[in-house]
Each structure stands twice: as structure tokens, then as C-alpha cells.
N, C-alpha and C positions, 0 to 999 in steps of 0.2 A: 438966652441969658442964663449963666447957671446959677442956681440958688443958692444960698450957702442957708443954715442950720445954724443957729445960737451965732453966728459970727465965726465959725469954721467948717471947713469941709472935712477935716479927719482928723486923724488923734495920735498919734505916737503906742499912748498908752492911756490904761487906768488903772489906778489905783483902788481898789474897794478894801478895806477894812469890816474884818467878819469876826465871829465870836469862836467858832466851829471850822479851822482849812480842810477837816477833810470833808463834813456833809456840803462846803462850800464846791468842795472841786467835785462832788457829784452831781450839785444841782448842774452847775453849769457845764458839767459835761453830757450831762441830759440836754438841756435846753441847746447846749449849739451844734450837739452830732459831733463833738472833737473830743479828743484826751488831750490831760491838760503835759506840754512838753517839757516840763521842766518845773519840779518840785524843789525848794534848797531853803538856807536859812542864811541870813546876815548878821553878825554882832561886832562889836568892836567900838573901839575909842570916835572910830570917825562917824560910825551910823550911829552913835550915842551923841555927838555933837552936831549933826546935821538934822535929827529929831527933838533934839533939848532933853534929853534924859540921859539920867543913868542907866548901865548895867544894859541898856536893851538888846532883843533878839526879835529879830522880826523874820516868821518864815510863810514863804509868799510860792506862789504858783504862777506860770506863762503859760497862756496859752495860744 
């Protein structure tokens, strides 16, 4: 029987919201043994309407 975890077996993705991206992409390049693949930033009309804000910029890492 396979188990499942909270009601899923896996994830797409996550999301974490940090104070700090860059001491962030060190922790977690510490903790998984990976660099992170892809550093970039988002802004614009439509990521400012799909967050409910103005003016926003959100810049995010993949790993």
C-alpha cells in the first residue's frame, strides 16, 4: 500500500518567502549539496495583479 504524506506524494514546487535571497541560497545550498540553477527577478503589470499589489518585484531562485 503506498503512503501518501499530508495528502500528497510530491510537489511541483515551493514557494518560501525570505528576508535575505542571497544568505537564503547559501543556506540551502549548504543543506542540499546543490547550486541553486537559476537566479532572475519578475515585475510588471501582471505579477503586480496576480499578487494584489503595486509596483512589485519579486526576485526568486530554482533549484
Amino acid at each position: 500500500m503506498k503512503e501518501l504524506t499530508a495528502g500528497f506524494s510530491r510537489a511541483n514546487h515551493v514557494g518560501i518567502t525570505v528576508s535575505n535571497l542571497a544568505k537564503s541560497i547559501a543556506f540551502y545550498e549548504t543543506l542540499t549539496g546543490t547550486k541553486a540553477v537559476n537566479v532572475d527577478e519578475i515585475s510588471g503589470k501582471r505579477m503586480a495583479q496576480t499578487q494584489g499589489l503595486d509596483n512589485i518585484r519579486i526576485k526568486f531562485a530554482n533549484f
